[in-house]
C-alpha positions as CSV (number, residue, x, y, z in Angstrom):
1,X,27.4,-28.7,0.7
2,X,27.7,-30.9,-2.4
3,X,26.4,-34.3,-2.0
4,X,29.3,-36.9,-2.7
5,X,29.5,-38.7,-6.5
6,X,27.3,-41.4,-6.1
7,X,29.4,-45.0,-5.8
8,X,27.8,-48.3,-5.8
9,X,29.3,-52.1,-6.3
10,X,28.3,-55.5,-6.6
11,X,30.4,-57.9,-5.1
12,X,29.8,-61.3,-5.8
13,X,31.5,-64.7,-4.1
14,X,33.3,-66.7,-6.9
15,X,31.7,-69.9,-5.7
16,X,29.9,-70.9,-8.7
17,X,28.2,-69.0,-11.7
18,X,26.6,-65.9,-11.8
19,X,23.0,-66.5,-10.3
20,X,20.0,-64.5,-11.9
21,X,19.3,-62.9,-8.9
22,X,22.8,-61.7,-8.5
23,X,22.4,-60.5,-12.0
24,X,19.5,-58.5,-10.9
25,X,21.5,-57.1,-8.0
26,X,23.9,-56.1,-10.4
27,X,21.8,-54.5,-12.7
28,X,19.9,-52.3,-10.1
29,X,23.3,-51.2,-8.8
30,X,24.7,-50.5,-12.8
31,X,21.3,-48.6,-13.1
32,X,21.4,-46.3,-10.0
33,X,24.8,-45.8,-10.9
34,X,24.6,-44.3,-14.5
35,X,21.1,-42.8,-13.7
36,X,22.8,-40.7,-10.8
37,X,26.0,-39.8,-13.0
38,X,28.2,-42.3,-10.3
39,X,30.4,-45.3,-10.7
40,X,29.4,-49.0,-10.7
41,X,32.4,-51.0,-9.3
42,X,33.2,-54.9,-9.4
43,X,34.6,-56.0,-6.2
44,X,35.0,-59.8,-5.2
45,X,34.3,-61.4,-1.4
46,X,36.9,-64.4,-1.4
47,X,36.8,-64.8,1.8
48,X,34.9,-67.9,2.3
49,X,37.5,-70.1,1.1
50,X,36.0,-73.5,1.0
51,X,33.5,-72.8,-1.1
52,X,35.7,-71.0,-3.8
53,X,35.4,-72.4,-7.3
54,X,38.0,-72.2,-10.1
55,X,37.3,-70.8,-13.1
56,X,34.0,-69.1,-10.9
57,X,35.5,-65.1,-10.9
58,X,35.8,-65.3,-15.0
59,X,32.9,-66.9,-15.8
60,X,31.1,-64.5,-13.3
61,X,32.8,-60.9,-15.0
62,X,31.9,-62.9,-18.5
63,X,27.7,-63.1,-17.5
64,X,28.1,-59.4,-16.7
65,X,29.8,-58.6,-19.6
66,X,27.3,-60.7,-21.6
67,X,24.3,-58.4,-19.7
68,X,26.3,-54.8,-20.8
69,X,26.9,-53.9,-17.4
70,X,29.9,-52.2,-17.7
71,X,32.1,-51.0,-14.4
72,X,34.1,-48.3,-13.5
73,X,36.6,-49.9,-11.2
74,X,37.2,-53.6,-10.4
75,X,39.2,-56.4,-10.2
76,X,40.4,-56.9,-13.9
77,X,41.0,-53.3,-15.2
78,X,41.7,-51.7,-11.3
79,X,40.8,-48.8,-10.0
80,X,41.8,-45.8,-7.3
81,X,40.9,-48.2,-4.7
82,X,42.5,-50.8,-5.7
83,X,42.7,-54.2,-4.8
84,X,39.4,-55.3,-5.4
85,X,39.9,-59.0,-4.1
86,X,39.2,-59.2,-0.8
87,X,41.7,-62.1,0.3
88,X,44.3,-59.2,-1.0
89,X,43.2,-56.7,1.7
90,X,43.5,-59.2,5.3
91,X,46.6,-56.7,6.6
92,X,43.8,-53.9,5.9
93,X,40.6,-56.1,8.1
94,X,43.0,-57.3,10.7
95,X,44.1,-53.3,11.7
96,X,40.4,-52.8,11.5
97,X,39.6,-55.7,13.9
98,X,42.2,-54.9,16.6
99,X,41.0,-51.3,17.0
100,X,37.9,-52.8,17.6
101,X,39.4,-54.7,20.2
102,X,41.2,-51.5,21.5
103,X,37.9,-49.7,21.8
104,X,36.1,-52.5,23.4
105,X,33.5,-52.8,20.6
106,X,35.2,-56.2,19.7
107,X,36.4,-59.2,21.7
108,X,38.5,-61.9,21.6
109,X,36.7,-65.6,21.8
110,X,39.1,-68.7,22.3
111,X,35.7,-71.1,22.7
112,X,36.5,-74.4,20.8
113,X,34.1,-75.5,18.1
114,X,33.0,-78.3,20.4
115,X,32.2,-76.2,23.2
116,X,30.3,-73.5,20.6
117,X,27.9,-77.0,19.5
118,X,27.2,-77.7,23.0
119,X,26.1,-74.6,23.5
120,X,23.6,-74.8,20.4
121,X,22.4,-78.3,20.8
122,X,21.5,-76.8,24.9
123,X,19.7,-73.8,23.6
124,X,17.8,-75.3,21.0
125,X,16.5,-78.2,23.5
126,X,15.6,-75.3,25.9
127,X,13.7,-73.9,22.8
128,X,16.0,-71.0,23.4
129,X,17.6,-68.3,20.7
130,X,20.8,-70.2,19.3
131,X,23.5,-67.2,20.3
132,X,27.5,-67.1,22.2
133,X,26.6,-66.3,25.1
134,X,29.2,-64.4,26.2
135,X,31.7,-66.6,28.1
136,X,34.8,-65.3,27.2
137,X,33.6,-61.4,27.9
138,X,34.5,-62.4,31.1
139,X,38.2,-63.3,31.2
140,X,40.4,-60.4,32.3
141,X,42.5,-58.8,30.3
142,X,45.6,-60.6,31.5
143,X,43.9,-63.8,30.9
144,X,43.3,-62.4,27.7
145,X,47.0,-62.0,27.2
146,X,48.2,-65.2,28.4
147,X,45.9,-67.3,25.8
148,X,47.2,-64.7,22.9
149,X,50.8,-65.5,24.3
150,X,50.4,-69.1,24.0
151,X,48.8,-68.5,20.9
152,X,45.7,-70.4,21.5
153,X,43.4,-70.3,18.5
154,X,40.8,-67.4,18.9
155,X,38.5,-65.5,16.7
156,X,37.1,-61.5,17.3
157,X,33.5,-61.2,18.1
158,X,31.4,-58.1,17.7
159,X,30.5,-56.8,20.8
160,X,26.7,-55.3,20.6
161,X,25.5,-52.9,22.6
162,X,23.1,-52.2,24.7
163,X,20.0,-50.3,23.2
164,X,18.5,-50.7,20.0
165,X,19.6,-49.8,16.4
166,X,17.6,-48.3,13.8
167,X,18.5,-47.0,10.4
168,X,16.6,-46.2,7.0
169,X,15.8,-48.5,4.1
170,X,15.1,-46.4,0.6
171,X,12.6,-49.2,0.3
172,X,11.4,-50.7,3.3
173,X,11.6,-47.0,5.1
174,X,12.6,-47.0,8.9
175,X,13.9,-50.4,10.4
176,X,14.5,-50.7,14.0
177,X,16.3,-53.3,15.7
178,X,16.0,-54.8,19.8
179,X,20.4,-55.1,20.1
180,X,19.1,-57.4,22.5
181,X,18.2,-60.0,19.2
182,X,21.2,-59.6,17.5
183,X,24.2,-61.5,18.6
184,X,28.0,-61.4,19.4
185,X,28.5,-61.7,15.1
186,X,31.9,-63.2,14.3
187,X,34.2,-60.8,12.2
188,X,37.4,-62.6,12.0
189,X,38.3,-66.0,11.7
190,X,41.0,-68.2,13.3
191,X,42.6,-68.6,9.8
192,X,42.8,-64.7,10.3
193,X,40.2,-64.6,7.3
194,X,37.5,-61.7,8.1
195,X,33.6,-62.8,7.8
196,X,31.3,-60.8,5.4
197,X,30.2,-58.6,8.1
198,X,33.9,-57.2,9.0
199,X,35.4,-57.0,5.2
200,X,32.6,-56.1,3.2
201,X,31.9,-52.5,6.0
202,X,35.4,-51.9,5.6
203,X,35.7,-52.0,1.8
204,X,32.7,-49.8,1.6
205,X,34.4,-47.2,3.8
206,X,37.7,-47.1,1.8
207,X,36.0,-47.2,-1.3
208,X,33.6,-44.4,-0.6
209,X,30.5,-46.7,-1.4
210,X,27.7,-44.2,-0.8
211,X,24.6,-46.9,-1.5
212,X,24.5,-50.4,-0.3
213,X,21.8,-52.0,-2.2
214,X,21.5,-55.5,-2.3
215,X,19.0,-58.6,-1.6
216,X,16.6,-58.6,1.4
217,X,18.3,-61.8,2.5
218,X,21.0,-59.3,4.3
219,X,18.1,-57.3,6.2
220,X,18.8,-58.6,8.8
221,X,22.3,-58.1,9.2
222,X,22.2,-54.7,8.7
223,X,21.9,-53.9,12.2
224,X,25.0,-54.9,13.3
225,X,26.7,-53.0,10.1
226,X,25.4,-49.9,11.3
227,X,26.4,-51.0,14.6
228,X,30.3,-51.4,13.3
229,X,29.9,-48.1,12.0
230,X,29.4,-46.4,14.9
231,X,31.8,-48.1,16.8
232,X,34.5,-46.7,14.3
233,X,32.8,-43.6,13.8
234,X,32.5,-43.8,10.2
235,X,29.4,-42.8,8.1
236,X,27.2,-45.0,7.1
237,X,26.0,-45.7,3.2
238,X,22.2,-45.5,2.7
239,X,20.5,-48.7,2.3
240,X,18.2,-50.5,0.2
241,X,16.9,-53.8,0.1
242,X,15.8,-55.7,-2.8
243,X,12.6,-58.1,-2.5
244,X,13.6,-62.1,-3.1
245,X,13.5,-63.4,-6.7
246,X,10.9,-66.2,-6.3
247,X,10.5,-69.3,-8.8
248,X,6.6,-69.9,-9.6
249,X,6.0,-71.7,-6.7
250,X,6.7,-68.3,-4.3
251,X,9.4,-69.9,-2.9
252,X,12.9,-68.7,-2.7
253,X,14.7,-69.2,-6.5
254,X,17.7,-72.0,-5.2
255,X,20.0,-74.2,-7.1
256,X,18.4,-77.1,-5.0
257,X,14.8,-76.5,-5.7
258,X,15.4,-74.9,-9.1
259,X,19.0,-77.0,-10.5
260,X,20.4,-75.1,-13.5
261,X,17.5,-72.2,-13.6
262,X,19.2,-70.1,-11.5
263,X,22.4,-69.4,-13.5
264,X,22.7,-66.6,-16.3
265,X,24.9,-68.9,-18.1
266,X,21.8,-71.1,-18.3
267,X,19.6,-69.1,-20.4
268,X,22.3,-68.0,-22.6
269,X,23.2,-71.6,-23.7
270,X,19.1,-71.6,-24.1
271,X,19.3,-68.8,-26.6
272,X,18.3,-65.7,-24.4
273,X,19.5,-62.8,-26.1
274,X,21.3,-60.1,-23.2
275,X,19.1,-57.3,-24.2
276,X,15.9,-59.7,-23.3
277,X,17.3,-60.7,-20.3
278,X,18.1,-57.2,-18.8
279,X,14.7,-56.3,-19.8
280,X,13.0,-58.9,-17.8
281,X,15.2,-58.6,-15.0
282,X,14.9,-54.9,-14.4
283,X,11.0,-55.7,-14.2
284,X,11.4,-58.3,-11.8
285,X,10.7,-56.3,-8.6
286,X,10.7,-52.9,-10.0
287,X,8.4,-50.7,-11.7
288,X,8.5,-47.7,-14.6
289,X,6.2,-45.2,-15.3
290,X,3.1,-46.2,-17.3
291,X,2.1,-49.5,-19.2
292,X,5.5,-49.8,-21.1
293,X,7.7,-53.2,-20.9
294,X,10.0,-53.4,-23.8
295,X,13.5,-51.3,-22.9
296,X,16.6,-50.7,-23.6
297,X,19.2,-50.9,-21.5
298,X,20.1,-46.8,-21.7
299,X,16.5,-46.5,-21.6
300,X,16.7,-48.0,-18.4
301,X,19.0,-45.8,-17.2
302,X,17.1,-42.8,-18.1
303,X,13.5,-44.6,-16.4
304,X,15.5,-45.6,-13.0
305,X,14.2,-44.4,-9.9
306,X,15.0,-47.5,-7.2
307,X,12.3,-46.0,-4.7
308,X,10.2,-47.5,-7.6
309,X,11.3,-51.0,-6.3
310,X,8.5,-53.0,-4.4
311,X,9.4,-54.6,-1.1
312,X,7.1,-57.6,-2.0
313,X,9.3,-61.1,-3.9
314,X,9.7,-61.0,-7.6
315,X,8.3,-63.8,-9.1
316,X,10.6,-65.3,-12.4
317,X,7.7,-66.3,-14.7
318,X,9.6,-68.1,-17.5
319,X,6.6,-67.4,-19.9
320,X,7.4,-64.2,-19.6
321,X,11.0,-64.5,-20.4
322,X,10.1,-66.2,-23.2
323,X,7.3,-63.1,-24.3
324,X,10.5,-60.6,-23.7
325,X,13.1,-63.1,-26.0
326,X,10.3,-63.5,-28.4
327,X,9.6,-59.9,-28.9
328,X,13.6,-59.1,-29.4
329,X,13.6,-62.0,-32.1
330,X,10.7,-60.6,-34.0
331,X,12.6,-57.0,-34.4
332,X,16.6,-58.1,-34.6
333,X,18.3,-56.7,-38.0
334,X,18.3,-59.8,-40.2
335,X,22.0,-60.1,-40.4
336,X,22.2,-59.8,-36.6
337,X,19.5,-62.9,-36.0
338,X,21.1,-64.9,-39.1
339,X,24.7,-64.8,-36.9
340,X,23.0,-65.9,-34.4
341,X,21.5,-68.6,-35.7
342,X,24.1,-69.9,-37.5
343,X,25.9,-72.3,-35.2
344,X,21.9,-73.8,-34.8
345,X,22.2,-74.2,-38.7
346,X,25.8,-75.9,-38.9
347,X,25.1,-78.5,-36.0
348,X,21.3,-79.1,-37.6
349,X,23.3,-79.9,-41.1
350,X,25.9,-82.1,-39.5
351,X,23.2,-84.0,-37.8
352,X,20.6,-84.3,-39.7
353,X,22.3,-84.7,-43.7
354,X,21.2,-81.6,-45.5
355,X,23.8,-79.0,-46.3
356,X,21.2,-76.2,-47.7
357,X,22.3,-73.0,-49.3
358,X,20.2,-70.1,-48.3
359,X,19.2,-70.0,-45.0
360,X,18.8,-65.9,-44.9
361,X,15.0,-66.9,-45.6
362,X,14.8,-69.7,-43.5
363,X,15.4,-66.8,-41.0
364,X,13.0,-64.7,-42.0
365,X,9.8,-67.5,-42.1
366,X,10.8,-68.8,-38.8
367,X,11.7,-65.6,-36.4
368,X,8.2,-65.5,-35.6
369,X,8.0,-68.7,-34.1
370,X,10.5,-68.5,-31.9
371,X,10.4,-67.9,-28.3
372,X,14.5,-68.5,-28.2
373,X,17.0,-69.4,-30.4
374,X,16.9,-72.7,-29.2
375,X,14.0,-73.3,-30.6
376,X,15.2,-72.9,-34.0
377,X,16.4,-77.0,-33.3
378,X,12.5,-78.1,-33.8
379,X,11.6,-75.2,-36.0
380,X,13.3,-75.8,-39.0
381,X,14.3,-79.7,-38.5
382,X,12.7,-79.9,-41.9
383,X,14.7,-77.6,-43.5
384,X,17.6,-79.8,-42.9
385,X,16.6,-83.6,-43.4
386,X,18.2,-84.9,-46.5
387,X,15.1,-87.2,-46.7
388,X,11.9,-86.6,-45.1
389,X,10.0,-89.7,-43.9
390,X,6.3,-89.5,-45.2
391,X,2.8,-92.1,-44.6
392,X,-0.3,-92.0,-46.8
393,X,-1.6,-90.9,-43.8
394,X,0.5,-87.9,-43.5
395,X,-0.6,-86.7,-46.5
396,X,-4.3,-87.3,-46.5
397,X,-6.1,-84.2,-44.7
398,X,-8.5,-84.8,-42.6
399,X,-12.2,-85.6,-44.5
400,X,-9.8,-86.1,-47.5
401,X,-8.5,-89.5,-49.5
402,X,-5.9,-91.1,-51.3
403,X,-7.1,-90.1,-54.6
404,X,-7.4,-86.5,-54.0
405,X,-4.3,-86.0,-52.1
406,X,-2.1,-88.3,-55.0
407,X,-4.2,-85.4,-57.5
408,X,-3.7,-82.4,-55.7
409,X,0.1,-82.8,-54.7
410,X,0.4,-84.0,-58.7
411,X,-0.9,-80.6,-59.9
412,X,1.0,-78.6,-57.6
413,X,4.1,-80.2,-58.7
414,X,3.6,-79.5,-62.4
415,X,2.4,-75.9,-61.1
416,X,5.0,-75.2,-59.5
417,X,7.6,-76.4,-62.0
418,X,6.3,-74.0,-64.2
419,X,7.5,-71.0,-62.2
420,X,10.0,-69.2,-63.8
421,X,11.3,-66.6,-61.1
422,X,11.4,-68.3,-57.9
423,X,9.5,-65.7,-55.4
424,X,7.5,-65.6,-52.3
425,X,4.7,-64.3,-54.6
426,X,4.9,-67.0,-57.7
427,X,5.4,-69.9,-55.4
428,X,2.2,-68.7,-53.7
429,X,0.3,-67.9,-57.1
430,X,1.3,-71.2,-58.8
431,X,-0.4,-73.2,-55.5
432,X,-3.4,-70.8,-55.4
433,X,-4.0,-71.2,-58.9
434,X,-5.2,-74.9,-58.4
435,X,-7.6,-73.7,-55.8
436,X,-10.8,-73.2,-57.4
437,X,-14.6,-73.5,-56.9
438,X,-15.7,-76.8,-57.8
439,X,-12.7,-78.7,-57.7
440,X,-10.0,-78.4,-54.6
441,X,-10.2,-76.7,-51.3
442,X,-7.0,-74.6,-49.5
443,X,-7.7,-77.6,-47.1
444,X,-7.3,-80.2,-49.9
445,X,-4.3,-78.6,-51.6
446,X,-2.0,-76.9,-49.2
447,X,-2.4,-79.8,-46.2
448,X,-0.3,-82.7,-48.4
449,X,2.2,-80.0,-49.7
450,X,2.9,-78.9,-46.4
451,X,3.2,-82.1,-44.9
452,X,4.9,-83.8,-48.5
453,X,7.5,-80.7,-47.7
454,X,7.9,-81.0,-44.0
455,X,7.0,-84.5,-42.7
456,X,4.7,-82.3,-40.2
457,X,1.5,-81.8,-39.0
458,X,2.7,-78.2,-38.2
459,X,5.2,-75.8,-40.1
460,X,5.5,-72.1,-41.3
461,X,3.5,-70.9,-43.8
462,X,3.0,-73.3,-46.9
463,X,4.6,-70.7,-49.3
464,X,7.0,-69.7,-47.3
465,X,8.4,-73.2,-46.5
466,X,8.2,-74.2,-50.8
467,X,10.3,-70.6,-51.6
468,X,12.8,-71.2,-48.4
469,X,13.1,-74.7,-49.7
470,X,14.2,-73.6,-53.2
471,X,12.6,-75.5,-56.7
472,X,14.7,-78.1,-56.5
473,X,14.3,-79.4,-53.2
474,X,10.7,-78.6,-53.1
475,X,10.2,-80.6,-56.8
476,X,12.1,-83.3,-55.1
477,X,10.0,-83.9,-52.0
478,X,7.0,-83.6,-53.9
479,X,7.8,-86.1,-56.4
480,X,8.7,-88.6,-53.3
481,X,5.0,-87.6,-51.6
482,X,3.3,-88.9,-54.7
483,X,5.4,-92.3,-55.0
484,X,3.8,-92.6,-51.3
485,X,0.2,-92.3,-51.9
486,X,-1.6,-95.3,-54.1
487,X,-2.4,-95.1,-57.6
């Protein structure tokens, strides 16, 4: 028999942005997906309705565009299962609920919230599991009736059985479950709204997910999906579940402990590029063959295998990030990086007074300092100062003085006024050419033009910084170096 088109989904809450480790959930799904020849679908769990945030679903389906993980079905371009919002789908939980009811796998509960707390402050002074325990299992089924007829507030609980309940993770391998430990789970609620547990089996079923594979934080709740199930006699999507992503302390990545690392949106703002990102996240918890880090996002594809995934937490090492970003940067096309870092340039101009003209080769002296494209802000501040503020001190290097700093930034000047064809090379031969045996060191000469260009201790290259700078602009700043030192 012909094994059914793989079909997996990532279904996300729109209650805020879209977290990193969501974003790895998401890629592991896109990856299984493509490298199985299946479908990746977008489907959104709204039922939670206080915690819903506007604007949340957009930004969300924007961080995965952003990432290149495109999907087959979903809420913004449909589908054959369509709709793909869960609050548009209650009529659908609801019918599913009631025949649990009818087949006795499911239960009505009319306990009050105040009675439900009583019972958990009890249990946990007894030191006791917190659990329903049962009460309303035993009203009769007229009793039943009467409290639906007066339309007393109620909710459905899952009934669990007897036994225990195992099934198979494609990474943790066999889990079995005491149903004794697992308790009466809620799968409606008395707004009518179904939990996760009810809605998110019953979308998988009608839209033929055949591999759930999401974060080990819902291990433990897949016992009483297999459970539901069985109890409607539906088959059951293999399972896998992903290892924690973990900040650098080996605790759980959170917005409280972690603020504003968590989101995507974050390290875009930062100047991540996507195809860094993916990289890093698709090595966060899983494995490919050999020593090799840097891929693409098809080469992904093509290198997937998620029994490759480690059951161990993922640890988010933002040096590493930044070694990925860093490596992208250093091999962009030119024109690619330059439209990147053109907004950086336009808000360094406005801000700092400087409105230069070719900033193609500021690009190419500085990609290989960067780490992100943030970083361009205090890479190439000097490029854009309209005046660079300069000390005697500056410009003496170290072991130096005054008189042979005010000589060697004089000479360089008149050098380099001389050039005729303003190059990389000539810049570089009309400095070097005052280097000589007997009279100045690199030390002596290149130290006050970098800083008498810069107003730094640290910069680019020397040459580099003069030729990016263009012969006027580098004439000028020299001339105001040597006003600076005493004659």
């Amino acid at each position: 028999m012909n094994e059914p088109k793989v079909r997996v989904r990532f279904a996300p809450s729109p209650t805020g942005e879209l977290h990193v480790g969501g974003a790895r959930t998401a890629l592991y799904n896109y990856l299984f997906a493509k490298a199985n020849g299946g479908d990746f679908i977008i489907r959104i769990e709204d039922t939670d309705r206080e915690r819903l945030v506007e604007g949340s679903l957009d930004r969300i389906l924007e961080g995965l565009k952003w990432l290149g993980l495109a999907w087959d079905e979903g809420p913004d371009i449909g589908g054959p299962h369509a709709p793909y919002v869960q609050s548009q789908r209650l009529a659908r939980y609801q019918a599913v609920a009631a025949e649990l009811v009818g087949k006795g796998a499911a239960y009505y509960c009319f306990c009050t919230a105040q009675r439900l707390e009583v019972l958990r402050v009890v249990q946990q002074s007894q030191k006791q599991p917190t659990r329903y325990d049962r009460e309303c299992l035993k009203l009769s089924a007229s009793a039943v009736q009467d409290k639906l007829a007066k339309k007393d507030p109620y909710i459905i609980r899952l009934k669990v059985p007897a036994g225990e309940t195992a099934f198979m993770d494609i990474i943790r391998g066999q889990v079995t479950v005491q149903n004794n430990a697992i308790d009466d789970q809620v799968l409606t609620k008395s707004d009518g709204f179904p939990t996760y547990h009810l809605a998110n089996i019953v979308d998988d079923h009608d839209m033929k997910i055949t591999h759930v594979i999401r974060g080990e934080e819902w291990l433990p709740s897949t016992p009483k999906h297999v459970i539901l199930y069985q109890a409607l006699g539906w088959q059951a999507p293999a399972w896998a579940h992903l290892p924690n992503v973990l900040n650098e302390k080996r605790a759980k990545l959170s917005k409280r402990k972690d603020g504003a690392a968590v989101w995507v949106e974050t390290y875009r703002a930062q100047g991540y590029l996507a195809t860094a990102l993916v990289n890093f996240l698709a090595l966060l918890g899983w494995h490919p063959q050999g020593e090799r880090e840097l891929f693409t996002l098809a080469e992904l594809v093509n290198e997937f295998k998620l029994e490759r995934a480690q059951k161990a937490g993922a640890i988010l090492s933002l040096e590493k990030l930044k070694w990925f970003n860093a490596s992208y940067l250093k091999n962009l096309p030119s024109n690619d990086l330059q439209a990147l870092l053109q907004p950086y340039y336009e808000s360094l101009s406005k801000k700092l007074g400087r409105t230069p003209h070719r900033t193609n080769d500021l690009t190419e002296i500085l990609r290989s300092r960067l780490a992100t494209l943030e970083d361009i802000e205090r890479e190439a501040s000097w490029f854009f100062r309209s005046t660079t503020e300069l000390s005697a001190d500056l410009l003496i290097p170290k072991g130096g003085n005054a008189a042979r700093a005010l000589t060697a930034l004089t000479e360089s000047a008149a050098s380099l006024a001389r050039v005729g064809d303003w190059t990389l090379s000539e810049v570089q031969r009309a400095l070097e050419v005052i280097i000589r045996p007997g009279t100045f060191t690199r030390q002596e000469v290149l130290w006050p033009v970098r800083t008498a260009l810069t107003g730094e201790r640290q910069s680019p290259d020397v040459f580099a910084v003069a030729w990016a700078l263009g012969r006027d602009d580098t004439l000028a700043r020299l001339a105001r170096a040597i006003e600076e030192l005493p004659t």
